[in-house]
Each structure stands twice: as C-alpha cells, then as structure tokens.
C-alpha positions, 0 to 999 in steps of 0.5 A: 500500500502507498502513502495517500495523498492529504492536499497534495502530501503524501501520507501514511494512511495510518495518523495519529488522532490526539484527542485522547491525549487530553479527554474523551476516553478514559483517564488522559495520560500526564503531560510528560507521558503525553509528549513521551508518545506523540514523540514516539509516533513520528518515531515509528513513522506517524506523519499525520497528526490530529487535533482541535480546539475543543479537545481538552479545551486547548490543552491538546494543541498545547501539548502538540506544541510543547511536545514537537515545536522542534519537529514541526517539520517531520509531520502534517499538522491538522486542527479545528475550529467551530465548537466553543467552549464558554463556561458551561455553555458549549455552541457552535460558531462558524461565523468567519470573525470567530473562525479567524480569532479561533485560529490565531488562538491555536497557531498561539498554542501549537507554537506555529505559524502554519497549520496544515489542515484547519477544519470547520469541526460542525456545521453552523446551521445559522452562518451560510457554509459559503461565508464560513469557507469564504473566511478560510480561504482568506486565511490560505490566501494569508498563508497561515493555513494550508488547505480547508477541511470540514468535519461531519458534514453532509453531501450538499454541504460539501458541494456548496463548500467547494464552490467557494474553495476547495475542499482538501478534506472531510473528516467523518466517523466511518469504521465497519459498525459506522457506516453512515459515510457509505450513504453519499459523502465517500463518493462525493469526496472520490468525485471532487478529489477531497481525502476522507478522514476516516476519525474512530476507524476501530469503533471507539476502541469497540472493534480493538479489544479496548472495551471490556465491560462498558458499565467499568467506564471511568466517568466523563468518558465520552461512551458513556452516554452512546446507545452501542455501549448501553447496558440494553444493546451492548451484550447484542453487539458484543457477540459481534466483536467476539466473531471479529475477534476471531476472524482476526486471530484466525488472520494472524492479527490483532483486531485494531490492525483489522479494523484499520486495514477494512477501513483503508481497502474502502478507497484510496482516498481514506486515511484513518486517524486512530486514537490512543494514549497507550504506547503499545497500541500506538506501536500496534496500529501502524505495525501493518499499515500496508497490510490489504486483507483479500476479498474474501475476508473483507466480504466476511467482516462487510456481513459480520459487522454493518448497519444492519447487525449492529444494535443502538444508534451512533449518538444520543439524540442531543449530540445527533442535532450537531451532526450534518451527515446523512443518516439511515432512516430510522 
C-alpha cells in the first residue's frame, strides 16, 4: 500500500488522532507521558497528526506544541475550529470573525505559524457554509493555513463548500459498525478529489479489544452516554466483536490492525486517524499499515459487522442535532 495523498502530501494512511491525549476516553495520560508518545509516533513513522480546539479545551494543541515545536517539520499538522467552549455553555460558531480569532488562538498554542489542515469541526446551521469557507480561504490566501477541511458534514454541504474553495478534506466517523459515510459523502469526496478522514476507524476502541465491560467506564468518558455501549444493546453487539475477534486471530492479527486495514481497502482516498494514549497500541496500529486483507475476508467482516447487525444508534439524540451527515432512516 502507498502513502495517500492529504492536499497534495503524501501520507501514511495510518495518523495519529490526539484527542485522547487530553479527554474523551478514559483517564488522559500526564503531560510528560503525553509528549513521551506523540514523540514516539513520528518515531515509528506517524506523519499525520490530529487535533482541535475543543479537545481538552486547548490543552491538546498545547501539548502538540510543547511536545514537537522542534519537529514541526517531520509531520502534517491538522486542527479545528467551530465548537466553543464558554463556561458551561458549549455552541457552535462558524461565523468567519470567530473562525479567524479561533485560529490565531491555536497557531498561539501549537507554537506555529502554519497549520496544515484547519477544519470547520460542525456545521453552523445559522452562518451560510459559503461565508464560513469564504473566511478560510482568506486565511490560505494569508498563508497561515494550508488547505480547508470540514468535519461531519453532509453531501450538499460539501458541494456548496467547494464552490467557494476547495475542499482538501472531510473528516467523518466511518469504521465497519459506522457506516453512515457509505450513504453519499465517500463518493462525493472520490468525485471532487477531497481525502476522507476516516476519525474512530476501530469503533471507539469497540472493534480493538479496548472495551471490556462498558458499565467499568471511568466517568466523563465520552461512551458513556452512546446507545452501542448501553447496558440494553451492548451484550447484542458484543457477540459481534467476539466473531471479529476471531476472524482476526484466525488472520494472524490483532483486531485494531483489522479494523484499520477494512477501513483503508474502502478507497484510496481514506486515511484513518486512530486514537490512543497507550504506547503499545500506538506501536500496534501502524505495525501493518500496508497490510490489504483479500476479498474474501473483507466480504466476511462487510456481513459480520454493518448497519444492519449492529444494535443502538451512533449518538444520543442531543449530540445527533450537531451532526450534518446523512443518516439511515430510522
């Protein structure tokens, strides 16, 4: 398998997504362990890096800038903006003033001038997506960003987006019990040359032997409150990890490297971006980037784990309203 191509640079298929370094699952590691890793990454061939504002309300992209402001070279940095964080209160805005203080703010953290890929991270349902892209592409015209992402948004949404821009790439959930990218946006993204970022591509940790027991879940983990984890539907759905658990001994690998290597076979216009804290799984989730499974095996896993046969939905109704992506009828 070749490097893929992410606005004209070419990169391993396998990045790394950060957002776990500072909160949303489990208990994030020190900020020592956290650079410790993020430093082994480019170590073992990590070239993509994914971060955001909201992750750790900043302290993910400060970390990023601590950790490798001496190697901001060796690697394609992303971030986004568009979830805000005030107080108690979280809102989206996209308006192209917020869009530009927001970017000043992370180019500040991440200890850089240059941000590689800046991602609208939700649609702004009260700001035209044609203003919101208008302002980022004022900011590739100043050079401080290199191309325009968006993150969670529909077929029509990119299709207006890349009339005012081009849009380098669209960052969406998608791994075998994810499917909704499947309904229009990968071929969508095919058609107008737009990368497809493929973010929890192992199920969030579902479908790679890092989720035991939901109910064990440390509080504030973001799974929590996802219907696949409830008590009523994750027995259901853990039948289905244990068969994929075996179809990935029975191939000689583990179920992390099975579930990126499905994900990467769907196009060559998909990188994934995984995320970890553990330096193993680091290690593990790059150990077979170019591994291509044969059709057969893709075929069997496409049966075992789909829309069809995974129980409960992507997201509670409240986090469900933010999301742009088309969905299956109920």
């Amino acid at each position: 398998m070749a490097k893929r191509n992410l606005n004209g640079r070419p990169v391993n298929p396998v990045g790394l997504g950060c957002m776990s370094l500072s909160h949303a699952y489990g208990t994030p590691p020190s900020v020592a362990d956290g650079v410790a890793l993020l430093n082994a990454a480019l170590d073992l061939g990590y070239d993509h890096l994914d971060t955001a504002r909201i992750y750790g309300l900043g302290r993910n992209e400060a970390l990023l800038g601590e950790a490798l402001a001496g190697r901001r070279r060796e690697f394609f940095l992303a971030s986004k903006t568009g979830i805000i964080i005030d107080g108690e209160q979280r809102r989206i805005d996209c308006r192209p003033d917020t869009i530009r203080g927001a970017l000043e703010e992370s180019l500040r953290l991440l200890r850089t001038d240059h941000i590689d890929l800046y991602y609208l991270h939700r649609r702004d349902f009260t700001v035209p997506i044609e203003d919101s892209v208008g302002a980022l592409a004022d900011l590739v015209r100043e050079g401080k960003i290199g191309a325009i992402g968006l993150s969670e948004m529909s077929t029509e949404t990119l299709g207006r987006a890349a009339a005012v821009h081009p849009i380098a790439a669209m960052q969406t959930e998608y791994s075998l019990w994810t499917r909704q990218a499947e309904i229009a946006v990968l071929a969508a993204c095919r058609a107008l040359g737009t990368t497809f970022v493929a973010f929890s591509p192992v199920g969030r940790g579902a479908l790679a032997d890092g989720v035991a027991d939901p109910a064990q879940l440390v509080k504030g983990d973001l799974r929590i409150g996802m219907p696949r984890f409830s008590a009523e539907h994750w027995p259901h759905n853990a039948g289905l990890i244990a068969a994929f658990r075996a179809e990935a001994r029975a191939l000689g690998v583990t179920p992390a490297q099975l579930s990126l290597a499905w994900v990467l076979a769907q196009g060559d216009h998909i990188v994934a971006i995984p995320g970890t804290a553990n330096r193993a799984h680091l290690a593990e989730n790059i150990a077979r980037w170019d591994w291509v499974p044969d059709a057969a095996v893709l075929a069997r896993l496409d049966a075992l784990i789909n829309q069809q046969t995974v129980a409960g939905g992507r997201y509670p109704p409240a986090m469900q309203r933010s999301i742009d992506t088309e969905d299956f009828a109920a």
